[in-house]
LOKE-505048 format. One record per residue (C-alpha): residue number from 1; residue in one letter; x, y, z. Coordinates in steps of 0.25 Angstrom, whole numbers. Layout:
<rs>
r resi NUM, resn a, c1 X, c2 Y, c3 Z
...
</rs>
This chain:
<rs>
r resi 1, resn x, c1 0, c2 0, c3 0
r resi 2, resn x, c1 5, c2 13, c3 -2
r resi 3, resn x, c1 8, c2 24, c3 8
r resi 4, resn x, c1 -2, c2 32, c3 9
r resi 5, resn x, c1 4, c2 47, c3 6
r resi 6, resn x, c1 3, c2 58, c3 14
r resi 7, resn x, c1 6, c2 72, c3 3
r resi 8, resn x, c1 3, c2 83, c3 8
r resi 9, resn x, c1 3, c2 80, c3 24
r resi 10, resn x, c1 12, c2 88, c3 30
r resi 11, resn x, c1 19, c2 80, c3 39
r resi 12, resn x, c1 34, c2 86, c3 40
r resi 13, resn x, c1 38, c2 74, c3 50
r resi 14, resn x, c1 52, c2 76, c3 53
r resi 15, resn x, c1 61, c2 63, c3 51
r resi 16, resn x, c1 69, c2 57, c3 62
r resi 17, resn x, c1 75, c2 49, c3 54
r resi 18, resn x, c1 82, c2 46, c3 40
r resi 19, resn x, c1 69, c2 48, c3 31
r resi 20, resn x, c1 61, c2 41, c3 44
r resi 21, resn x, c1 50, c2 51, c3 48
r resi 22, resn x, c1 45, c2 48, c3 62
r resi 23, resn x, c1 35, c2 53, c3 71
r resi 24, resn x, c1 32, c2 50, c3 85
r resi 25, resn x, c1 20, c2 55, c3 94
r resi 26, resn x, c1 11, c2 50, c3 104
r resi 27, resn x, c1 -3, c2 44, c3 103
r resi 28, resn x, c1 -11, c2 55, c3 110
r resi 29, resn x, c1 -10, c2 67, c3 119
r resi 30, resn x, c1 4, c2 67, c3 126
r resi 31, resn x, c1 6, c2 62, c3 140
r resi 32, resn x, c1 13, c2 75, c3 144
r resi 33, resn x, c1 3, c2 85, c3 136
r resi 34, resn x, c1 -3, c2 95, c3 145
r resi 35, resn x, c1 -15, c2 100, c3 137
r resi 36, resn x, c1 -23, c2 86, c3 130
r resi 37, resn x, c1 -26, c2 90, c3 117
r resi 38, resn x, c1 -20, c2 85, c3 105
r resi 39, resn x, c1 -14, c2 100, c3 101
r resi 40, resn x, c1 -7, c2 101, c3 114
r resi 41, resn x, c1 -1, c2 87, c3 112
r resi 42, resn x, c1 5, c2 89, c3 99
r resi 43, resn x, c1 11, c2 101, c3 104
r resi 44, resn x, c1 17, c2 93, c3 116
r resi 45, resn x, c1 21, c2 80, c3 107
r resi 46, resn x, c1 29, c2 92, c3 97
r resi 47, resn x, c1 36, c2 96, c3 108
r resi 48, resn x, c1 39, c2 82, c3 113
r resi 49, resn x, c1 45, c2 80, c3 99
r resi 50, resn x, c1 36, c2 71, c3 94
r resi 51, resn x, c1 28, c2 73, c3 81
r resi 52, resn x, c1 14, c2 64, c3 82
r resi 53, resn x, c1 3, c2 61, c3 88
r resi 54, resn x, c1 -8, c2 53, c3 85
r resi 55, resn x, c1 -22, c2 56, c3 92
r resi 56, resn x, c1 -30, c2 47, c3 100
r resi 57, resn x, c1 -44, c2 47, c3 96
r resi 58, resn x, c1 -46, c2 32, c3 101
r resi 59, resn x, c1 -62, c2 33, c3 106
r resi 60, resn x, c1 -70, c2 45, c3 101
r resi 61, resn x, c1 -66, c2 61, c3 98
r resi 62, resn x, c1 -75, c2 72, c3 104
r resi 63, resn x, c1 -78, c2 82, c3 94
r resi 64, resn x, c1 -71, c2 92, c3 106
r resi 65, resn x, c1 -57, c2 87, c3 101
r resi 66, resn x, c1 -58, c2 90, c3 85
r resi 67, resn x, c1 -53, c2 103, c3 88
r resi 68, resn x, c1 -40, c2 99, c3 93
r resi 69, resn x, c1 -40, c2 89, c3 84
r resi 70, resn x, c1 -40, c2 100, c3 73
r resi 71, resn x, c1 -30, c2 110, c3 79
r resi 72, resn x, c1 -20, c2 96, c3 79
r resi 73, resn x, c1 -23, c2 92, c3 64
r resi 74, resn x, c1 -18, c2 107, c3 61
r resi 75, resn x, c1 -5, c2 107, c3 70
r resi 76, resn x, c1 -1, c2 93, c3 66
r resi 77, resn x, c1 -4, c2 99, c3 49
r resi 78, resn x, c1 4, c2 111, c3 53
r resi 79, resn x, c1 16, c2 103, c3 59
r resi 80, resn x, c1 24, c2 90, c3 60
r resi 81, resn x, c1 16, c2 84, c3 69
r resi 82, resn x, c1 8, c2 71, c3 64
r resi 83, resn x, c1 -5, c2 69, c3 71
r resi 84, resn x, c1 -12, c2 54, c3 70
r resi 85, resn x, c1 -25, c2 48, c3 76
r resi 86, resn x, c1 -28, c2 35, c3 81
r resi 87, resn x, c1 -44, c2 31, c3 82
r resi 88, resn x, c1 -53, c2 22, c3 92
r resi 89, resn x, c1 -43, c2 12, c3 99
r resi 90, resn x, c1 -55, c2 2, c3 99
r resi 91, resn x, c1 -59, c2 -1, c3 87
r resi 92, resn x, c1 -69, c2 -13, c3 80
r resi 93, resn x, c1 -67, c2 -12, c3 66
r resi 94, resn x, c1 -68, c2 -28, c3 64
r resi 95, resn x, c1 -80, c2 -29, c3 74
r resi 96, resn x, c1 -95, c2 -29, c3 69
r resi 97, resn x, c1 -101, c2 -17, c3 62
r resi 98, resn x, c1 -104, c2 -10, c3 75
r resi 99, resn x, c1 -93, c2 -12, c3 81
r resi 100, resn x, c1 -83, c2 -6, c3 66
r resi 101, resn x, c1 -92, c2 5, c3 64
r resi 102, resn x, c1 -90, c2 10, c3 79
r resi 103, resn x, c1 -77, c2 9, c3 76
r resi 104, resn x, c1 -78, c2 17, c3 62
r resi 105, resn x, c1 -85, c2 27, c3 71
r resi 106, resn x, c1 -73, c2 28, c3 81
r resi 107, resn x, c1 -64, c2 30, c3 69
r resi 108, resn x, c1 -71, c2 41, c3 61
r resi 109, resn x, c1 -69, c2 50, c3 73
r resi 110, resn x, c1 -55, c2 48, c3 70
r resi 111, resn x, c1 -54, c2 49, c3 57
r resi 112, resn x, c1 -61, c2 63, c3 58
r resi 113, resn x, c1 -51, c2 69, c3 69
r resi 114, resn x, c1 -39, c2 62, c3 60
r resi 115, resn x, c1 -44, c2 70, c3 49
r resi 116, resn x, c1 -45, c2 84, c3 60
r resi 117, resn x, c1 -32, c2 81, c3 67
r resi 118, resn x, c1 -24, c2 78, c3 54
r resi 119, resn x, c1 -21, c2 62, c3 57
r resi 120, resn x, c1 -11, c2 56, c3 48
r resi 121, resn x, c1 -14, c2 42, c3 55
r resi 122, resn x, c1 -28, c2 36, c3 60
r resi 123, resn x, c1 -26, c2 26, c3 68
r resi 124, resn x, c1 -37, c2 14, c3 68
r resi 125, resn x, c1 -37, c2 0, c3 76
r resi 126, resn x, c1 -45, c2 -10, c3 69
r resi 127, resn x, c1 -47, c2 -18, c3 82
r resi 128, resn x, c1 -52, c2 -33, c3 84
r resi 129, resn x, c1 -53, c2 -43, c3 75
r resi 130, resn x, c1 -68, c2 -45, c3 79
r resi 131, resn x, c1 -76, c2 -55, c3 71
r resi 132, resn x, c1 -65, c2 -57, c3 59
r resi 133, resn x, c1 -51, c2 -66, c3 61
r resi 134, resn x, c1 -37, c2 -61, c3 58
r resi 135, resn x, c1 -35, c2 -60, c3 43
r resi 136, resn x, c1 -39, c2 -54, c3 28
r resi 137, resn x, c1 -55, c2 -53, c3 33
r resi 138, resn x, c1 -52, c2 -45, c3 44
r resi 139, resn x, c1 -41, c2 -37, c3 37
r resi 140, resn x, c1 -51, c2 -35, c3 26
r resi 141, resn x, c1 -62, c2 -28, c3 34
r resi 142, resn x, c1 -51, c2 -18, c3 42
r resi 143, resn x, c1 -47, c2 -14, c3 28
r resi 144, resn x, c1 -60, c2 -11, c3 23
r resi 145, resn x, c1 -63, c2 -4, c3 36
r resi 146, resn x, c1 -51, c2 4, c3 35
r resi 147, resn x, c1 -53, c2 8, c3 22
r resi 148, resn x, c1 -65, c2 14, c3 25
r resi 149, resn x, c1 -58, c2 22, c3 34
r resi 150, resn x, c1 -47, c2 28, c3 25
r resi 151, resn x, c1 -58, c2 31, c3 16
r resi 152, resn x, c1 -67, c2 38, c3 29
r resi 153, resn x, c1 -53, c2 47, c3 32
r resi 154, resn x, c1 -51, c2 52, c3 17
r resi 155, resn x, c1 -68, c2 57, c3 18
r resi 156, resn x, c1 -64, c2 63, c3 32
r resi 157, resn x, c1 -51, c2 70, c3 28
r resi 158, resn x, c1 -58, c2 79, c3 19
r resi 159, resn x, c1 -61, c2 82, c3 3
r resi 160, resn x, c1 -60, c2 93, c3 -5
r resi 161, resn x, c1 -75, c2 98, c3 -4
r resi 162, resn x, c1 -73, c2 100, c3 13
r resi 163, resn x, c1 -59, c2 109, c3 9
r resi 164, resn x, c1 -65, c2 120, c3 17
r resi 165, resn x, c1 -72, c2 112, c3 26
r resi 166, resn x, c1 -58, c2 107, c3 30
r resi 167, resn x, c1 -49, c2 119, c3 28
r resi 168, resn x, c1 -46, c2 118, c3 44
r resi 169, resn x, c1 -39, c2 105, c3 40
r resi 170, resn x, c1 -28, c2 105, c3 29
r resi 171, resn x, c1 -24, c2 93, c3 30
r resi 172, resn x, c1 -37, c2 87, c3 27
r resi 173, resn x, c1 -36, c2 90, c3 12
r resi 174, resn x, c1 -19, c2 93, c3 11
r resi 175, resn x, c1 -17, c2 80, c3 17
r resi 176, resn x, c1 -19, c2 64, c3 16
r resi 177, resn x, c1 -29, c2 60, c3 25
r resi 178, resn x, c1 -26, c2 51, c3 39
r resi 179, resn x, c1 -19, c2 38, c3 36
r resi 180, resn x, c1 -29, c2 26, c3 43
r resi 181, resn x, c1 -19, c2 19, c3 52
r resi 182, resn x, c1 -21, c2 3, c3 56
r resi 183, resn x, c1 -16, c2 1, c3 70
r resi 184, resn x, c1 -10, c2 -12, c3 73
r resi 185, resn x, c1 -16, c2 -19, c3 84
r resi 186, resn x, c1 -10, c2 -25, c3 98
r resi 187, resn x, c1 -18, c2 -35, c3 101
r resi 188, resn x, c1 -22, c2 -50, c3 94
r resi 189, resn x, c1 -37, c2 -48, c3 93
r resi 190, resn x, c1 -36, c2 -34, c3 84
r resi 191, resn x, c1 -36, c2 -33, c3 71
r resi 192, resn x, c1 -21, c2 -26, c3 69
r resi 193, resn x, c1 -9, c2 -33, c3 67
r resi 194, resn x, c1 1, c2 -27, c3 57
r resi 195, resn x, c1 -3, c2 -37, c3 46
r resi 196, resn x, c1 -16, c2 -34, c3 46
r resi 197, resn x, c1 -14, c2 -20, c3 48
r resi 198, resn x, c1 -6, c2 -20, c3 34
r resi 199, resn x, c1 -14, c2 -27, c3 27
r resi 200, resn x, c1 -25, c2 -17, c3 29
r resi 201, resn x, c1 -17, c2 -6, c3 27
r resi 202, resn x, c1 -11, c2 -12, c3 13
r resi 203, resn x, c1 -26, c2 -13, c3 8
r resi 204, resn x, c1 -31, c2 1, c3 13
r resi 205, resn x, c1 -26, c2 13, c3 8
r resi 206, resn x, c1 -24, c2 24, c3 18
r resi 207, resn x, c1 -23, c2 15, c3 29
r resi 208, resn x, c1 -8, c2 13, c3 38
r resi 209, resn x, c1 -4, c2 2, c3 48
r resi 210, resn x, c1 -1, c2 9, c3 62
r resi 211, resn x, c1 8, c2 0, c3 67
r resi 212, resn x, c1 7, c2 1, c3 83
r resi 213, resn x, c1 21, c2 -6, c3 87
r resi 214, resn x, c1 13, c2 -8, c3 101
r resi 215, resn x, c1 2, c2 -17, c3 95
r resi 216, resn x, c1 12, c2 -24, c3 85
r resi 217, resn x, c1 23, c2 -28, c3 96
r resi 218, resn x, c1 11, c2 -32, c3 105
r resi 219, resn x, c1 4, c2 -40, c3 94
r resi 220, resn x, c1 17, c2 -47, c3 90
r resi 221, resn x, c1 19, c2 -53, c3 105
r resi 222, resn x, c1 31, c2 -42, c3 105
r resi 223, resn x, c1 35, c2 -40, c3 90
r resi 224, resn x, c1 42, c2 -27, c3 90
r resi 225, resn x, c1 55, c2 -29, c3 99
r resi 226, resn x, c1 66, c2 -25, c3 88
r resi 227, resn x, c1 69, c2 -15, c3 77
r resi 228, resn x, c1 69, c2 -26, c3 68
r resi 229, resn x, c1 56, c2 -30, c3 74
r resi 230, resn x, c1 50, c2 -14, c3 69
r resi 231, resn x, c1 57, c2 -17, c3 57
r resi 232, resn x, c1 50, c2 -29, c3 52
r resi 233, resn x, c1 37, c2 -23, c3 57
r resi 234, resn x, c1 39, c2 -12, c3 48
r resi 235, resn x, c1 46, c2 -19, c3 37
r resi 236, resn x, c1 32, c2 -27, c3 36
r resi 237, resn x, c1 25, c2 -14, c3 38
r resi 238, resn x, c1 31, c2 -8, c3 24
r resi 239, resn x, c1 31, c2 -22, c3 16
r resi 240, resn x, c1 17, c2 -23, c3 17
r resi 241, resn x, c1 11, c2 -10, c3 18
r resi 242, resn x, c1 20, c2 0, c3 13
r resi 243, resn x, c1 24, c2 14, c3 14
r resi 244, resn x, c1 33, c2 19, c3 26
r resi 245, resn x, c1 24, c2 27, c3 34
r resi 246, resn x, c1 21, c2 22, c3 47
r resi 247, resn x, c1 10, c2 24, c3 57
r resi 248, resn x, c1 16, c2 17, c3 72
r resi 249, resn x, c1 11, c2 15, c3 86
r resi 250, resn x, c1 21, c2 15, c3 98
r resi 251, resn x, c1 20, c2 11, c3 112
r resi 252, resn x, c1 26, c2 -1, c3 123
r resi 253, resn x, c1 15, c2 -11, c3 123
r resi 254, resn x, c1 11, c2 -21, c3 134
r resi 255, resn x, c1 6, c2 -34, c3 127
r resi 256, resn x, c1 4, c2 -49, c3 129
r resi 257, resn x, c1 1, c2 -60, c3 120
r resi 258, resn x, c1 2, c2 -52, c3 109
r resi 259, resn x, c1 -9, c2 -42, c3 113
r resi 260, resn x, c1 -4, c2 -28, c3 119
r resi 261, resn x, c1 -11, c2 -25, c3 132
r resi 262, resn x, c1 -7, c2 -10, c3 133
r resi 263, resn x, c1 5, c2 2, c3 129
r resi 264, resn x, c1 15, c2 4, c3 137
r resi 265, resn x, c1 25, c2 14, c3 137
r resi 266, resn x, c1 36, c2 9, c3 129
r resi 267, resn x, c1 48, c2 8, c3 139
r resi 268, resn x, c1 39, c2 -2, c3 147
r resi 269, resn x, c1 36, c2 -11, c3 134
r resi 270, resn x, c1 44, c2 -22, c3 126
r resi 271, resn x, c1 40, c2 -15, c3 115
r resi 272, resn x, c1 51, c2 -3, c3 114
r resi 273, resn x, c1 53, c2 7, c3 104
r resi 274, resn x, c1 68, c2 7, c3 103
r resi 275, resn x, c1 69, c2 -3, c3 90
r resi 276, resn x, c1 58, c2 4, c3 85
r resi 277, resn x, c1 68, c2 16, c3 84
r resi 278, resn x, c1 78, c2 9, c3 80
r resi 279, resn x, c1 70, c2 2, c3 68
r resi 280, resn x, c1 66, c2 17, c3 65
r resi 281, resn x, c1 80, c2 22, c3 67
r resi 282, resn x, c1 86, c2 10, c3 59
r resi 283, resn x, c1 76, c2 8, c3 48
r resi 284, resn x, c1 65, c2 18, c3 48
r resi 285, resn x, c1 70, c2 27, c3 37
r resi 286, resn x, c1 59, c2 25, c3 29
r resi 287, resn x, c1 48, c2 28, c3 39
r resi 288, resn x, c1 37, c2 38, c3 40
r resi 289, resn x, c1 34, c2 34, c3 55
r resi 290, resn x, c1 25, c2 39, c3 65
r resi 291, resn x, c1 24, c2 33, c3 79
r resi 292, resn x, c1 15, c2 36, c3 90
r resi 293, resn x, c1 16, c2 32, c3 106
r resi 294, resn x, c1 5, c2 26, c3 110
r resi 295, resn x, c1 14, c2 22, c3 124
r resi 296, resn x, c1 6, c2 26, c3 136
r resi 297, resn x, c1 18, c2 39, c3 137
r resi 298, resn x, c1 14, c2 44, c3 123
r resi 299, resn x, c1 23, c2 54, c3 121
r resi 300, resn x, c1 35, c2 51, c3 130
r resi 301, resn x, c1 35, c2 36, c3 121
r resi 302, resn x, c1 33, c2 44, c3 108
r resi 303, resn x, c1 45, c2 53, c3 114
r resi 304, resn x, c1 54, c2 40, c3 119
r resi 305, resn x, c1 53, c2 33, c3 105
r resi 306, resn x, c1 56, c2 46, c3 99
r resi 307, resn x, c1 71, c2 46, c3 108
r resi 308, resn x, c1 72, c2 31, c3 103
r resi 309, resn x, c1 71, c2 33, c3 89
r resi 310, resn x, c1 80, c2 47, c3 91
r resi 311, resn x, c1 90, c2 37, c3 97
r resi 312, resn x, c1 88, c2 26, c3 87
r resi 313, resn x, c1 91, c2 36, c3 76
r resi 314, resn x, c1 105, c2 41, c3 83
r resi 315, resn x, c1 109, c2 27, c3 87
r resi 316, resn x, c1 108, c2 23, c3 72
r resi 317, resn x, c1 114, c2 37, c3 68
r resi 318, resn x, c1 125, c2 33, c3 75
r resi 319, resn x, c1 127, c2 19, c3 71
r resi 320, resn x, c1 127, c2 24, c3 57
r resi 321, resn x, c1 138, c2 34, c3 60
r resi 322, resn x, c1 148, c2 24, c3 67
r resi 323, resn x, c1 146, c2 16, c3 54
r resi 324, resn x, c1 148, c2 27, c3 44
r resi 325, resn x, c1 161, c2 32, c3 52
r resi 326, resn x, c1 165, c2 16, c3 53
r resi 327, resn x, c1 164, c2 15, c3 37
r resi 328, resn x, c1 172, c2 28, c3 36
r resi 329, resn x, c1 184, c2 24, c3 45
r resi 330, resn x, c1 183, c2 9, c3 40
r resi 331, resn x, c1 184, c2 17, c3 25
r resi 332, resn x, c1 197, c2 26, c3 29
r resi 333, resn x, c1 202, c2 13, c3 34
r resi 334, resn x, c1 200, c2 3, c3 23
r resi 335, resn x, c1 191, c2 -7, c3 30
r resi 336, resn x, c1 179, c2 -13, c3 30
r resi 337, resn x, c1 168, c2 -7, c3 40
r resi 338, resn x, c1 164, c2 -20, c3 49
r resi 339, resn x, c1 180, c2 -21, c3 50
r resi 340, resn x, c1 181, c2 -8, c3 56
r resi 341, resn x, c1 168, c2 -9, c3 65
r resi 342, resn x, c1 173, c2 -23, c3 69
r resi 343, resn x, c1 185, c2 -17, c3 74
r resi 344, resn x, c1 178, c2 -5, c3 81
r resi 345, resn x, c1 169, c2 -15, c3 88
r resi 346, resn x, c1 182, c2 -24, c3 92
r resi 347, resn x, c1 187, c2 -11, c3 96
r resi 348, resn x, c1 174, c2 -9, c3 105
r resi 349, resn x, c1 175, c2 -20, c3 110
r resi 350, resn x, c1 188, c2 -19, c3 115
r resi 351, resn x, c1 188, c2 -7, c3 122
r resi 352, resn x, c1 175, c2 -13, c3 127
r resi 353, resn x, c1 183, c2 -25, c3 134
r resi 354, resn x, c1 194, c2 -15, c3 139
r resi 355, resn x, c1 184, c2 -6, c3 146
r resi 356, resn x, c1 176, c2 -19, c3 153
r resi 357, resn x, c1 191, c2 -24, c3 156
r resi 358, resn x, c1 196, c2 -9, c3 162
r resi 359, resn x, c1 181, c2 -10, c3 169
r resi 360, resn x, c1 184, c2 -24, c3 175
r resi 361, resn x, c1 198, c2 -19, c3 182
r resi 362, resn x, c1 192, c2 -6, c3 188
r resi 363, resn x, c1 180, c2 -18, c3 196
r resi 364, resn x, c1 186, c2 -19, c3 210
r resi 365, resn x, c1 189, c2 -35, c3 213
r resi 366, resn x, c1 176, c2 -41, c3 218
r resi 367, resn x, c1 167, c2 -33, c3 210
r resi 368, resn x, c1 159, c2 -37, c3 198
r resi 369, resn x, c1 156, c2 -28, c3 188
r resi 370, resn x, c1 147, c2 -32, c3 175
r resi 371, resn x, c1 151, c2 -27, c3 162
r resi 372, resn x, c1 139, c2 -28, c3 152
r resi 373, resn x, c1 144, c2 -30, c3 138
r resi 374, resn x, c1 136, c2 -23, c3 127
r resi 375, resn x, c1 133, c2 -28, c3 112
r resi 376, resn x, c1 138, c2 -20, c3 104
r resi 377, resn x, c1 130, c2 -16, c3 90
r resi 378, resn x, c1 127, c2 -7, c3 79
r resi 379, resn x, c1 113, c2 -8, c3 80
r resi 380, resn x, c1 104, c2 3, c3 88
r resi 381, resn x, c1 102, c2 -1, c3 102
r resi 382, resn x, c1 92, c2 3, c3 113
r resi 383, resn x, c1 97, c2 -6, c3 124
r resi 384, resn x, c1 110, c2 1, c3 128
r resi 385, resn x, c1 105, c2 10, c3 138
r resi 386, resn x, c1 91, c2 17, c3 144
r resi 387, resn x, c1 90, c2 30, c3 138
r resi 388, resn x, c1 96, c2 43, c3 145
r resi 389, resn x, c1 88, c2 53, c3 141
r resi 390, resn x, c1 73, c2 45, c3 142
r resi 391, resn x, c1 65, c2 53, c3 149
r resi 392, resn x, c1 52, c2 45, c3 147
</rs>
């Protein structure tokens, strides 16, 4: 399926790494915002130096709130800052016709504030599996159903004859409407696995996998552990679907059984961000990425993954430079490159054996003193010590 294209949107999101474009915010009003409405928490996340935020409108939205909403859909049109909606949490789109039209319901108030608050992302959960099994029937019915609703946000977005009814609302008409995001589920009995999400979005055009590493770690009985793990996630992510934009979910996850049972903050879950980063800082060149804390700490977690990808990117930058400087000298020196890192590393590991040696002689007789030997390597590394400088 082919990306959908966003011309005209201006999104002028900086990039933090080579090519990569990367945005990080927190799902909802920050913690540590004063004033509650979603203005005020943009203008708190800017300062925080963070870029997105994605507006929870997970029951019903009181008509009070539209204006807020509008005044956020023209800061984020007039700035960087990249403003995404997530609907009804509970939703029964695989139940009878009661139960899928009460959810439809629940959606179209979010697909009218999306269009008011200039949402690049709508978020949907499908929910249970209800009366269908696992497989192409149950994939076919979210497919039609989601494509009703890509066609319900193009009607909602706006058309030529309602210019001057929208002229409040520029991107309305100047821009592409919300992309319809899928969210991956975290427990057995929901309609949601990556596969399946997919596989939908590859049949319905305007559609975009939200891939919640939460739900997908929780679901896969603890899948993501390495960078090679988010590698293969997203290699199967672009295979099959295509395009490089992305749409993710992050937070530490308790779970059991393959089901998750509720976030946690991500320090406090075996689910950690650090080879996320690193996949990122490694291999994410080719990324349009944008990644939203659901962790209990919202900001603060948005904040800390935002320190481990800034450290992931100078670990490798550094890596890179020890190698550029070691093909130089091994250059003006007529020698192979592994030749001469081999002999720095024998080198290190000399001075290494002197130091533990010197260390052993200075230990008063009697007294035991236990030296801990560290592996040496030249891949990025999160384990060597607790950050310094955390202040979460």
């Amino acid at each position: 399926m082919a990306e959908t294209p966003f011309e005209g949107i201006p999104f002028r999101a900086f990039s933090r790494g080579v090519g990569m474009t990367l945005k990080l915010g927190p799902a909802g009003v920050p913690l540590s915002c004063k004033g509650r409405t979603i203005v005020e928490g943009m203008d708190d996340i800017t300062v925080l130096g963070l870029d997105a935020m994605e507006v929870q409108t997970v029951r019903t939205i009181q008509p009070q709130h539209f204006d807020q909403y509008w005044q956020a859909g023209i800061l984020s049109w007039n700035s960087d800052f990249e403003m995404n909606m997530h609907g009804p949490y509970y939703a029964e789109l695989l139940g009878n016709k009661r139960e899928r039209n009460r959810t439809l319901s629940k959606m179209e108030t979010s697909l009218q504030a999306g269009k008011i608050v200039n949402a690049r992302h709508l978020t949907f959960h499908v929910g249970p599996y209800g009366e269908y099994d696992p497989g192409d029937e149950a994939n076919e019915q979210v497919a039609n159903i989601f494509s009703g609703v890509v066609e319900r946000v193009r009607e909602v977005w706006g058309v030529a004859e309602e210019e001057e009814d929208y002229a409040a609302f520029p991107w309305v008409h100047e821009a592409e409407p919300s992309l319809v995001g899928i969210e991956t589920s975290g427990r057995q009995e929901l309609w949601g696995t990556v596969e399946e999400v997919i596989e939908v979005c590859n049949h319905v055009e305007g559609t975009v996998p939200v891939l919640n590493m939460g739900h997908i770690h929780a679901r896969g009985h603890g899948r993501l552990r390495t960078s090679e793990d988010y590698s293969e996630l997203f290699d199967q992510v672009r295979k099959t679907y295509g395009g490089s934009t992305f749409y993710c979910h992050f937070a530490g996850v308790e779970h059991r059984m393959g089901n998750a049972l509720h976030y946690t903050q991500i320090k406090k879950s075996d689910l950690k961000f650090e080879p996320f980063a690193e996949f990122l800082a490694e291999e994410g060149d080719w990324m349009d990425i944008t990644i939203i804390s659901d962790s209990p700490l919202l900001e603060h977690d948005a904040m800390y993954m935002l320190q481990h990808y800034d450290k992931a990117r100078q670990r490798l930058l550094e890596i890179k430079a020890r190698d550029e400087r070691r093909v130089k000298l091994a250059t003006a020196q007529g020698i192979d490159p592994e030749e001469l890192k081999k002999r720095e590393e024998d080198e290190a590991e000399a001075r290494k054996s002197q130091l533990s040696s010197d260390t052993k002689e200075k230990v008063p007789a009697g007294v035991k003193k236990e030296v801990t030997k560290k592996k040496s390597s030249s891949m990025i590394s999160f384990e060597d010590k607790e950050d310094e400088d955390d202040i979460f």
